[in-house]
C-alpha positions as CSV (number, residue, x, y, z in Angstrom):
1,X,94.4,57.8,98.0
2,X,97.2,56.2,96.6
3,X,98.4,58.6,93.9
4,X,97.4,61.8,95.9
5,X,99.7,60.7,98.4
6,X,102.2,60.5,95.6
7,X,101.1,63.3,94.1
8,X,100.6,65.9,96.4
9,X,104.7,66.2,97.2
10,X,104.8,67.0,93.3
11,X,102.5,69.8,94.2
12,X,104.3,71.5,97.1
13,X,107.4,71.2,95.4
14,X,105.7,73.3,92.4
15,X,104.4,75.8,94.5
16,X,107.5,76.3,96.7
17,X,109.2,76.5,93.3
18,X,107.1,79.0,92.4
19,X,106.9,81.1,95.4
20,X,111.4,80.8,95.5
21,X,111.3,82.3,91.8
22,X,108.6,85.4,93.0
23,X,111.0,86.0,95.8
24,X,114.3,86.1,94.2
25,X,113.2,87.3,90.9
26,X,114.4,84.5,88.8
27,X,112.9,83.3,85.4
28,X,113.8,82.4,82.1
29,X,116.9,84.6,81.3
30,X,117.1,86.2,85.1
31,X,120.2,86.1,87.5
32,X,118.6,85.0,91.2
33,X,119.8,87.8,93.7
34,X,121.2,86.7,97.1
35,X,118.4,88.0,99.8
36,X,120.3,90.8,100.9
37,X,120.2,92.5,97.5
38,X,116.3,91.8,97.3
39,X,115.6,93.7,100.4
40,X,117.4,96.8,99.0
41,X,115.3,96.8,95.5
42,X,113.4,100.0,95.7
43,X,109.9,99.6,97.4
44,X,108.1,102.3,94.9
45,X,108.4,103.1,91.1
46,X,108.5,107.0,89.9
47,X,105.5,108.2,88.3
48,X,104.4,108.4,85.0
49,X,101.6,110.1,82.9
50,X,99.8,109.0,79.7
51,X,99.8,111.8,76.9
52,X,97.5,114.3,76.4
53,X,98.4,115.2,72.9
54,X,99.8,112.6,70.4
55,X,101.5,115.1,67.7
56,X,103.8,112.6,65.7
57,X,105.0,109.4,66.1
58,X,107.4,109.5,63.2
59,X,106.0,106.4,61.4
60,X,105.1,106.2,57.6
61,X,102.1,108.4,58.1
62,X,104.7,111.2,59.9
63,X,103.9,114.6,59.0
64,X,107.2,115.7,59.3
65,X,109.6,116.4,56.2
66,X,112.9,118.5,55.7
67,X,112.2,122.1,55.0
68,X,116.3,123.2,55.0
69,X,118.5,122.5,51.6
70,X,121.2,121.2,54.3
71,X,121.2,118.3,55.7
72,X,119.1,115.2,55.2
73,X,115.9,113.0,56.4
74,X,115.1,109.9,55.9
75,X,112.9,107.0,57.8
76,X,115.1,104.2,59.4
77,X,113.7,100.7,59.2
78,X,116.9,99.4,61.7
79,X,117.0,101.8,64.2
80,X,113.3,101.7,65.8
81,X,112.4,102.5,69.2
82,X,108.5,102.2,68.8
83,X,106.8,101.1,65.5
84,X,108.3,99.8,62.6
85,X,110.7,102.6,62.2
86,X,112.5,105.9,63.3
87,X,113.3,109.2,61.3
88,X,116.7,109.8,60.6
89,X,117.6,113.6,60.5
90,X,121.6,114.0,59.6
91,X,124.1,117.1,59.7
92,X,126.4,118.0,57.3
93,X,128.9,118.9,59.7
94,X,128.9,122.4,57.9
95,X,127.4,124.3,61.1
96,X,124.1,125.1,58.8
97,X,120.9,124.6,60.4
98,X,119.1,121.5,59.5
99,X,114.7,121.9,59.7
100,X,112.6,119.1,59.9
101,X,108.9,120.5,60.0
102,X,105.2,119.6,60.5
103,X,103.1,122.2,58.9
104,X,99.3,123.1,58.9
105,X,98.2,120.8,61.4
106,X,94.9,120.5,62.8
107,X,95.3,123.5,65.8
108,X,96.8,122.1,68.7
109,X,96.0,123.3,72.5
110,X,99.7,123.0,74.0
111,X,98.3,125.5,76.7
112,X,98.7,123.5,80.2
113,X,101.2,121.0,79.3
114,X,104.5,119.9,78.6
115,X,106.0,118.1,75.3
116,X,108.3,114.9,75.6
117,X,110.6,114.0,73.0
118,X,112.2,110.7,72.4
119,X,115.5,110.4,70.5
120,X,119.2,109.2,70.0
121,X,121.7,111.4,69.0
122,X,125.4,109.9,67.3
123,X,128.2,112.5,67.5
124,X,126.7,114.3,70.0
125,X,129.9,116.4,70.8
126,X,129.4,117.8,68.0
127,X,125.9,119.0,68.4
128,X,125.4,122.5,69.3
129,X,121.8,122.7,69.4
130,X,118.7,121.3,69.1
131,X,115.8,123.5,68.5
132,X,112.0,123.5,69.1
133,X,109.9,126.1,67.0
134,X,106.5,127.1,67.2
135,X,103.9,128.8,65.4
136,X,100.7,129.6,64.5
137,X,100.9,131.2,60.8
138,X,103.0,129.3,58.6
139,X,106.5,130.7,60.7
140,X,105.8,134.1,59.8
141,X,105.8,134.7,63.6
142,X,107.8,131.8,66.1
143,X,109.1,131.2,69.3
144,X,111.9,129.3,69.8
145,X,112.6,126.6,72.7
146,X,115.8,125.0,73.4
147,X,116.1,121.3,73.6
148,X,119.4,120.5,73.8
149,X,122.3,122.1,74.1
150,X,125.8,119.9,74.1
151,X,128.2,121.2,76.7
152,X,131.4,119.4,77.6
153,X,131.1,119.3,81.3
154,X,130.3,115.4,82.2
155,X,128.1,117.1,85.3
156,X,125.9,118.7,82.1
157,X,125.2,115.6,80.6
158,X,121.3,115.1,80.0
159,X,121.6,112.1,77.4
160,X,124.4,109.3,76.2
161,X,125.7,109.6,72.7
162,X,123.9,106.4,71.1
163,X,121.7,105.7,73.6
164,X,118.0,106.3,73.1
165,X,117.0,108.6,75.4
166,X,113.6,111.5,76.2
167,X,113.8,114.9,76.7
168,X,110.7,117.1,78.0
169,X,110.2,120.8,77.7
170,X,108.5,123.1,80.0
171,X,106.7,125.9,77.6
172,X,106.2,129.2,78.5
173,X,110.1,130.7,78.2
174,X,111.1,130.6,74.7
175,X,114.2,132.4,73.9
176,X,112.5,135.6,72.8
177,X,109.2,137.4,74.2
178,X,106.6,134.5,73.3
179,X,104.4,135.7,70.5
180,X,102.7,132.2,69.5
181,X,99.5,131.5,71.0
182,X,99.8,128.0,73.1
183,X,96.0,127.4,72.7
184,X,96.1,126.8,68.4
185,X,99.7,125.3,67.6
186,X,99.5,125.0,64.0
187,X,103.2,124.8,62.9
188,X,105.7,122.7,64.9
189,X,109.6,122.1,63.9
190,X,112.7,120.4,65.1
191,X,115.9,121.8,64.1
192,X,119.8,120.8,64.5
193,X,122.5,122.7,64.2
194,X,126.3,120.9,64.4
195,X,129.4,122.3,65.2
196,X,130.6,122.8,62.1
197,X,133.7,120.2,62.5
198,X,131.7,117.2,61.9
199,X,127.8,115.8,61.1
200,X,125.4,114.7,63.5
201,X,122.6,112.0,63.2
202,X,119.3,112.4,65.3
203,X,116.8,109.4,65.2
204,X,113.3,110.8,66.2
205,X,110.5,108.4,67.5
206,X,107.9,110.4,69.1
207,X,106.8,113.9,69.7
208,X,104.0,114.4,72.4
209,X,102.7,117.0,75.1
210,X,101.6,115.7,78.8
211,X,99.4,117.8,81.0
212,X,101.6,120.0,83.5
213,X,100.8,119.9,87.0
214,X,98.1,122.6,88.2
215,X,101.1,124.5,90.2
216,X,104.8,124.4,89.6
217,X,106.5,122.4,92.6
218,X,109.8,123.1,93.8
219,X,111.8,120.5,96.0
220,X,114.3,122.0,98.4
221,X,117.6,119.3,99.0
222,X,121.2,120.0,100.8
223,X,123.8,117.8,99.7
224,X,126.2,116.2,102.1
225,X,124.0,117.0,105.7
226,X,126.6,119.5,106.5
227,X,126.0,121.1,109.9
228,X,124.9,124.4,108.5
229,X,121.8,123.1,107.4
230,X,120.9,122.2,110.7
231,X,122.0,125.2,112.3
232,X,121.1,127.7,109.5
233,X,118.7,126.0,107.2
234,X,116.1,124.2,109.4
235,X,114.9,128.0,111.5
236,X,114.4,129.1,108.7
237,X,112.9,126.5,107.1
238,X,110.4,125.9,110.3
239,X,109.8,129.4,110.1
240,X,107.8,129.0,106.5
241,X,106.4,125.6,107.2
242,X,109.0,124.6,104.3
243,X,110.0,121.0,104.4
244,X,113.5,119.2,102.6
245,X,115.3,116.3,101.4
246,X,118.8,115.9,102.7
247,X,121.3,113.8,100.9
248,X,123.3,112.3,103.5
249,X,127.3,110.9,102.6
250,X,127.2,107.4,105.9
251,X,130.9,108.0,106.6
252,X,130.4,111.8,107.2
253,X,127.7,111.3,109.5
254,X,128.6,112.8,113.0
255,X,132.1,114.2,111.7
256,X,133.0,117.8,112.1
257,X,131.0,120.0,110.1
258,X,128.3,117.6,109.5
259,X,125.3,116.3,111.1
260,X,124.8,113.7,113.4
261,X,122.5,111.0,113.3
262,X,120.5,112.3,115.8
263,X,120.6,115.3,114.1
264,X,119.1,113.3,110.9
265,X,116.8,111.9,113.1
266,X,114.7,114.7,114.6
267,X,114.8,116.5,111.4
268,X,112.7,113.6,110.3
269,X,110.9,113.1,113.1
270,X,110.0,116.5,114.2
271,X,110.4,119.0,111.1
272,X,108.7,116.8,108.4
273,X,112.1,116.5,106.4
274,X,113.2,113.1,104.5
275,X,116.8,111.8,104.6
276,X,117.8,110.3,101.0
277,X,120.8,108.9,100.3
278,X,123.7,110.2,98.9
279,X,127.0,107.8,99.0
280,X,128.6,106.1,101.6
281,X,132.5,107.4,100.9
282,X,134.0,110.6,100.6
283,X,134.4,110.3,96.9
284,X,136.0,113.2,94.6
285,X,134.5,111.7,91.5
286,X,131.0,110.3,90.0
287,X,129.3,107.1,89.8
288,X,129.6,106.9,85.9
289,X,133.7,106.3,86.7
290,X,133.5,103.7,89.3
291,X,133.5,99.6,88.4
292,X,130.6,97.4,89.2
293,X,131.6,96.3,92.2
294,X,132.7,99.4,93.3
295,X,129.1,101.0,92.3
296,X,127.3,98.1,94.3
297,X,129.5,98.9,97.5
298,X,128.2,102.3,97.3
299,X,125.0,102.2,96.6
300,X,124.1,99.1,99.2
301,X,126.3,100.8,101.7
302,X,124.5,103.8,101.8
303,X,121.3,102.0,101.3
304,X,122.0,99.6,104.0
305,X,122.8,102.2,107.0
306,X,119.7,104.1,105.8
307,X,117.2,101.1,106.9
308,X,119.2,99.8,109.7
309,X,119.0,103.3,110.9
310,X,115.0,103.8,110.1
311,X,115.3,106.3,107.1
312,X,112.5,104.8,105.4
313,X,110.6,107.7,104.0
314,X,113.4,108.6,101.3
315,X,114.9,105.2,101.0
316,X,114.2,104.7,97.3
317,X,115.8,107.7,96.0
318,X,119.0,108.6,95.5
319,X,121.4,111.8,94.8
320,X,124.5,111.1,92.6
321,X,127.7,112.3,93.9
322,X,129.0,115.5,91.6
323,X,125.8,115.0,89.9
324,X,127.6,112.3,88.0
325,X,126.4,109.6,86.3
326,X,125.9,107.0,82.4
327,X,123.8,104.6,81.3
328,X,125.5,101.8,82.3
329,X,125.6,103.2,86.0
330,X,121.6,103.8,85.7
331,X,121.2,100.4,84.9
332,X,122.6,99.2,88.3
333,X,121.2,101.9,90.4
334,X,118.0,100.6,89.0
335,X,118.1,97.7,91.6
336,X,118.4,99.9,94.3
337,X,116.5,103.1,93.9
338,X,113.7,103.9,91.6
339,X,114.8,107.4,91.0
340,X,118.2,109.7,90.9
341,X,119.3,113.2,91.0
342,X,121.6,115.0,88.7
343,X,122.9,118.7,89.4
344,X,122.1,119.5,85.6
345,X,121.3,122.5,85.7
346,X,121.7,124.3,81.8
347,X,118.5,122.3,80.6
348,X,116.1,124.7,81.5
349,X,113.6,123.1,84.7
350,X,112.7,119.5,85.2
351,X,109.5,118.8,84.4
352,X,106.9,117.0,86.4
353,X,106.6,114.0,85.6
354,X,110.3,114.1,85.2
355,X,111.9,113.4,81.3
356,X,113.9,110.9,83.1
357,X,113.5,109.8,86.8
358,X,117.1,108.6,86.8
359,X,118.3,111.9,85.2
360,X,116.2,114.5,87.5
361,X,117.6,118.0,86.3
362,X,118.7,120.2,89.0
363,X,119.9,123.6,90.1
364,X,122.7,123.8,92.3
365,X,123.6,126.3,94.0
366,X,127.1,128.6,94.1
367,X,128.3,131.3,96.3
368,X,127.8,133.3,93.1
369,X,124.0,132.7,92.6
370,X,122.0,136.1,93.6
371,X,118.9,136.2,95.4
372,X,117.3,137.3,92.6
373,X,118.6,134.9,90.4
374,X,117.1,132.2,92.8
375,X,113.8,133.4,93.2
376,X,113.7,134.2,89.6
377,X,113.7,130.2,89.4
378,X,111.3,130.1,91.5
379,X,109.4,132.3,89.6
380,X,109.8,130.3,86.4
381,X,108.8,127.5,87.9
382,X,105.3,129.1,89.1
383,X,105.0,130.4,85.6
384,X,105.6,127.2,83.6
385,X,104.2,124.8,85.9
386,X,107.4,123.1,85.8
387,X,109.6,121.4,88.7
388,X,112.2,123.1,90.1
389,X,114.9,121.5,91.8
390,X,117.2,123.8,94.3
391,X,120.0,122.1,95.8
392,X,122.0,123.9,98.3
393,X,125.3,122.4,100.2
394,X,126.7,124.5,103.1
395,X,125.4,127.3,104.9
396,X,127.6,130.1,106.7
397,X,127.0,133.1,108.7
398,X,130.2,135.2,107.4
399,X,131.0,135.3,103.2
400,X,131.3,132.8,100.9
401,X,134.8,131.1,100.3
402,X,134.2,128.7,98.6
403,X,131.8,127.6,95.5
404,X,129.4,125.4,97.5
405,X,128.8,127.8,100.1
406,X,125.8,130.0,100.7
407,X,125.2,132.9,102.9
408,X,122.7,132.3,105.5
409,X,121.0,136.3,105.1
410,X,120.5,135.5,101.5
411,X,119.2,131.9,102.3
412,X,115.9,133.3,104.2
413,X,115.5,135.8,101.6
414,X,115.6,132.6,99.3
415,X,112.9,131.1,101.6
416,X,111.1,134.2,102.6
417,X,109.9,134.4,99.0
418,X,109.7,130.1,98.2
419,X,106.9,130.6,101.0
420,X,104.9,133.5,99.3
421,X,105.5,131.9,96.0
422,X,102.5,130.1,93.8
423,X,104.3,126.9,93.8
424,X,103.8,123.7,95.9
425,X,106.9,122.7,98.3
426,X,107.6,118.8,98.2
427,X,110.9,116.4,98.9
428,X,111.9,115.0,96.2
429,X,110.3,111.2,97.0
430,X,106.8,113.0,97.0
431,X,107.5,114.9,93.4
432,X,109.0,111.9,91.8
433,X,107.2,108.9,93.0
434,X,104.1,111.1,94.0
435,X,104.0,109.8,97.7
């Protein structure tokens, strides 16, 4: 009795050790976070698929080799991702195309999904583009996808020069009329092409295709919560049974031309909408150009008002001002929100599960965009399965002045056909974390 007396302290400390490190997160190597930050970590992770097809992994056994006289290929023992090593593909700044290609494989069925890519590109200014072909008879016949395609807008940015990275492709729209048959792939290649003012190294590390959903989804999100989507947006929303994300800015909230919060609040309550967050200042630039501290401000801010103001059901997601953001941001918006949308929108459509849940491609929308252009997209996105992302910012009654401004007529003809469309309507927290 003794030495359990004695011992039994020892115990309870151990546990209460225990349960202190579960609750803060600390460990070997881990920073504790002051309880505050804990309670803003998101509550949900995006989801994630396992692939259906495994077409090369880019190992010793790769069945990939360089078909072009420019340009070279070689594996990479020190840059690895997966595996014991990576295949280095290089430029040679000329502008000629370099092919790295997998010929007469066993048929592959890429009918019904999507293909993921993972990479790191090093001069990726100079990269102009970054090709997927396809065929089924040795290239006599191909279709061509686009991967990538560098553009110098910071708002265009899908990957980080250096940074490993994925990129997924929705098939279905190659850049000609397809004339491959998805159902017995045979012939795959991956080809680069520089801007002929300097080379540009690509490290591959896996090639695979995940099954698509079994109807292309399309999310529906206004930037901002200017009043126009509460005046304009929501009738004709309610008249379709259609249901949104807004992206609300805290320090706008109840100013002129924006909502109020009990504006925010019966759209939630009453229409079925979900209020994500946005950023808590006015800002005129990004989150990849703010400091840490300044980043943290933001994002807890916003995060903050959110729960103390009972926006729970879109609380873990997150819509980067300007579509902005880097790597190094990612890495702290991590600890507050398990995904993030960019307004990327020359990438072709998201796909679902999403290439990057903290780089969620988007489509915003300009005074300039047609109706038809819009439900084109929409179209698309039926057609390929994919996920289409349509982000809107104010609404008006009279025409357009300004870029982010959309005429309300041409809105419900936008909505009139979203509704008739074979696609599924979610917000953007039931497409990316599938709740």
């Amino acid at each position: 009795m003794h030495h359990a007396h004695h011992r039994l302290p020892a115990a309870l400390l151990a546990l209460l050790a225990l349960a202190l490190a579960a609750l803060t997160g600390a460990g070997y190597g881990q920073v504790a976070h002051p309880p505050a930050a804990i309670l803003l970590r998101p509550g949900a992770a995006a989801r994630e698929a396992s692939p259906a097809i495994v077409i090369d992994t880019f190992q010793h056994d790769t069945r990939f080799y360089k078909q072009s006289t420019s340009g070279t290929a070689e594996p990479d023992l020190h840059e690895v991702l997966l595996g014991t090593r990576s295949l280095r593909v290089s430029t040679d700044g000329t502008g000629q195309q370099v092919n790295l290609r997998a010929p007469d494989l066993e048929p592959l069925d890429l009918s019904g999904v999507f293909l993921r890519l993972q990479l790191k590109v090093e001069g990726l200014e100079h990269l102009r583009n970054l090709y997927l072909y396809l065929s089924n008879d040795g290239f006599a016949t191909h279709d061509v996808y686009p991967l990538l395609t560098y553009s110098p807008a910071p708002a265009e940015r899908v990957l980080d020069d250096g940074e490993w990275a994925t990129l997924t492709l929705n098939l279905g729209s190659p850049l000609a009329p397809p004339v491959v048959d998805l159902t017995r792939v045979t012939d795959v290649q991956l080809s680069l092409v520089d801007d002929g003012a300097a080379p540009v190294n690509v490290w591959f590390a896996g090639l695979d295709a995940l099954a698509s959903p079994e109807r292309g989804v399309v999310t529906l999100m206004f930037d901002d919560a200017r009043s126009g989507v509460y005046e304009l947006a929501l009738p004709q929303t309610q008249r379709h049974g259609i249901r949104a994300s807004v992206a609300v800015i805290r320090d706008l909230v109840g100013e002129e031309t924006f909502m109020t919060l009990d504006q925010l609040h019966l759209i939630e309550r009453f229409a079925g909408w979900e209020v994500v967050a946005h950023h808590v200042t006015a800002l005129d630039h990004g989150f990849d150009s703010l400091n840490e501290a300044a980043l943290r401000a933001e994002l807890e801010g916003v995060k903050e008002w959110m729960l103390a103001h009972g926006f729970r059901r879109g609380a873990d997601v997150i819509a980067y001002p300007h579509g902005l953001i880097d790597q190094p941001a990612i890495d702290i918006v991590r600890g507050y929100f398990a995904a993030g949308r960019t307004i990327v929108r020359g990438s072709g459509l998201e796909t679902l599960p999403p290439a990057d849940p903290y780089r969620v491609r988007a489509l915003s929308v300009e005074s300039t965009d047609s109706v038809h252009a819009l439900t084109a997209a929409i179209d698309r996105a039926a057609r390929e399965k994919g996920w289409l992302v349509l982000v809107f910012h104010q609404l008006i009654n009279s025409p357009p002045e300004y870029a982010p401004q959309y005429g309300g007529l041409d809105f419900a003809q936008v909505m009139a056909h979203l509704a008739a469309a074979d696609v599924d309507v979610l917000t953007f927290t039931e497409a990316v974390l599938g709740r």
